[in-house]
C-alpha positions as CSV (number, residue, x, y, z in Angstrom):
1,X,24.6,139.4,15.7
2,X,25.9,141.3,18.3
3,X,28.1,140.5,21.3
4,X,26.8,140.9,24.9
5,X,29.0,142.7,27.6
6,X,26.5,142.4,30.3
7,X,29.8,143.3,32.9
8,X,30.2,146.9,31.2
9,X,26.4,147.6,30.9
10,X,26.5,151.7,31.7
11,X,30.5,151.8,32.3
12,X,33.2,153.1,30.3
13,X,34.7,150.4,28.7
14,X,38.3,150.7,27.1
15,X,38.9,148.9,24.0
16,X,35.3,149.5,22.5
17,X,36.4,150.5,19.4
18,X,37.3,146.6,19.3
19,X,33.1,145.5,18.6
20,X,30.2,147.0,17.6
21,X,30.4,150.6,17.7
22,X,29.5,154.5,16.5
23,X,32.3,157.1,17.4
24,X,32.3,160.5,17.3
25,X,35.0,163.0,16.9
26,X,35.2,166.7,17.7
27,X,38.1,168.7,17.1
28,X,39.9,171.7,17.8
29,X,43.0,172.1,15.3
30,X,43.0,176.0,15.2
31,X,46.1,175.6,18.4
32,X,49.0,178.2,17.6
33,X,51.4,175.7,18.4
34,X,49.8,173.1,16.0
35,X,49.0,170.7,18.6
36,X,45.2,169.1,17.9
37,X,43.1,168.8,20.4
38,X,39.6,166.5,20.2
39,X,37.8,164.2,21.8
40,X,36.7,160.7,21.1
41,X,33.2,160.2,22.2
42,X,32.6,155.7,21.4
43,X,29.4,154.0,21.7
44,X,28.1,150.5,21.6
45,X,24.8,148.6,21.3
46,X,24.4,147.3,25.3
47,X,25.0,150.8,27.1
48,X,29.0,150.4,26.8
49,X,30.6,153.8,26.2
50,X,34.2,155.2,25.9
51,X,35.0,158.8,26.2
52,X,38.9,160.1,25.4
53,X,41.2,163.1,25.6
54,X,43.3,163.6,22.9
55,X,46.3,165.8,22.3
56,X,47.8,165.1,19.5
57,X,47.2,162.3,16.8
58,X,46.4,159.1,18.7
59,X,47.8,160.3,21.7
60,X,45.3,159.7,24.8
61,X,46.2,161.7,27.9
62,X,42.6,160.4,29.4
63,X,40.0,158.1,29.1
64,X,37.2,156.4,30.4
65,X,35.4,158.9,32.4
66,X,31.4,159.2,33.1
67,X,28.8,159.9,30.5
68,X,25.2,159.6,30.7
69,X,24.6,157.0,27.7
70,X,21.5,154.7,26.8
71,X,21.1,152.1,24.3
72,X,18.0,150.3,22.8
73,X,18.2,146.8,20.5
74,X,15.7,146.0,17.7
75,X,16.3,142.4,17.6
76,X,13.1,142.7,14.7
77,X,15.4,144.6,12.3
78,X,18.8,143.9,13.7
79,X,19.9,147.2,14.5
80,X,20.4,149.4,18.0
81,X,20.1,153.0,18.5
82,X,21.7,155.3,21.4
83,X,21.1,158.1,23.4
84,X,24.3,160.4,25.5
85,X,24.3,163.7,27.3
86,X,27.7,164.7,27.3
87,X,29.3,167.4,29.4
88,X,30.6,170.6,27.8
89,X,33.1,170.3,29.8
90,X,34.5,167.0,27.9
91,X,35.0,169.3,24.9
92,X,38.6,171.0,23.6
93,X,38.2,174.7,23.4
94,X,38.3,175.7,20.2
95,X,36.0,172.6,18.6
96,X,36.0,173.5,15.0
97,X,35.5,170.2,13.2
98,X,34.2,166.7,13.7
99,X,33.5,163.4,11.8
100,X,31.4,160.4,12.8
101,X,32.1,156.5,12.3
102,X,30.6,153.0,12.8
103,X,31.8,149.5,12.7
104,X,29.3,147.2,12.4
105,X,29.1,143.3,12.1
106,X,31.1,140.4,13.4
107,X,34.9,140.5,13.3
108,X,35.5,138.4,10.3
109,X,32.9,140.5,8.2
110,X,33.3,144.3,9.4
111,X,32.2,147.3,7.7
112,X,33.5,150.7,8.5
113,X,31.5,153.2,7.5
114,X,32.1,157.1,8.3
115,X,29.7,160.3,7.8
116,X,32.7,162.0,5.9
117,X,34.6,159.2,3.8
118,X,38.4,158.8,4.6
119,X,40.0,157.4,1.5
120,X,42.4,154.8,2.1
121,X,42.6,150.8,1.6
122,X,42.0,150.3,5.6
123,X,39.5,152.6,8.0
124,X,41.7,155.0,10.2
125,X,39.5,157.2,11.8
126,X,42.2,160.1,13.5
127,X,43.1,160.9,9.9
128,X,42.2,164.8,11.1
129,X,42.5,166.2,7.7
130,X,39.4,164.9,6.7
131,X,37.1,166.1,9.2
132,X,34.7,168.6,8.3
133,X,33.8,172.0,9.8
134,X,31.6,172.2,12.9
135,X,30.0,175.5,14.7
136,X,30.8,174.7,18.3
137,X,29.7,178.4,19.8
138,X,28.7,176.5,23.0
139,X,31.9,175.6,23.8
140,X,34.1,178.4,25.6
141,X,37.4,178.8,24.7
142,X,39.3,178.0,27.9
143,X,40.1,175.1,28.6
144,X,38.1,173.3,31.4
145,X,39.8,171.9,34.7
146,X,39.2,168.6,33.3
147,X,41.2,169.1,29.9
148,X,43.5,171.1,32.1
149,X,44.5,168.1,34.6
150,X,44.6,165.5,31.9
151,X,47.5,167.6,29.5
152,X,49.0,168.1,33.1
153,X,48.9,164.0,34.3
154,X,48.4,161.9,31.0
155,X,47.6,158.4,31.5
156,X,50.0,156.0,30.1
157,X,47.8,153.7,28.3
């Protein structure tokens, strides 16, 4: 049922979103210059995780950096659950909104499934407008040195 990575066990692995997966999204789309900024947090069944930057709709400016992430299989009921501690200082300032996703199954017999639908005939998950409201008090509102050097070097990928 699912597919073994045992070579990205506890890395970042780019391209996740590509298997079995749950991705979160936090956002920050109250920018005066109308930019979005929000992070893409992606997690899958065998300890794989992906973290991105993103300013702007689908635009990554960085990706794969560390995060403390766990995952446990129940081969009994065919299902996995995970556990991350993720820095603050991964966050946009300003996070404001967020939605949640999954893909589950085998590649030929995906299902998409998302905590706040996205109508549409195929899943798109930065469709931004349908986010929902989030209370992110413990996030300041500067931006940390991390977001800072990634708007300042994006990686071309």
């Amino acid at each position: 049922m699912f597919k073994r990575f045992q070579i990205y066990v506890g890395e970042a692995f780019y391209g996740l979103w590509e298997y079995e997966v749950a991705e979160v999204f936090f956002l920050a789309d109250n920018k005066c210059d109308g930019t979005p900024d929000y992070l893409e947090l992606e997690f899958g069944p065998h300890g794989q995780h992906l973290g991105l930057y993103l300013h702007g709709v689908r635009n990554a400016i960085k990706h794969s950096f560390p995060i403390e992430y766990e995952a446990q299989i129940s081969k009994e009921n065919g299902s996995w659950t995970g556990k991350a501690k993720i820095s603050k200082e991964y966050f946009p300032p300003g996070v404001n909104k967020m939605n949640a996703y999954a893909i589950n199954g085998p590649s030929d017999g995906r299902i998409y499934k998302a905590l706040y639908p996205v109508p549409g005939p195929q899943a798109d998950y930065h469709r931004l407008e349908f986010f929902v409201p989030f209370d992110a008090k413990f996030i300041e509102e500067l931006y940390s040195k991390s977001w800072i050097e990634a708007i300042q070097n994006p990686t071309d990928e």
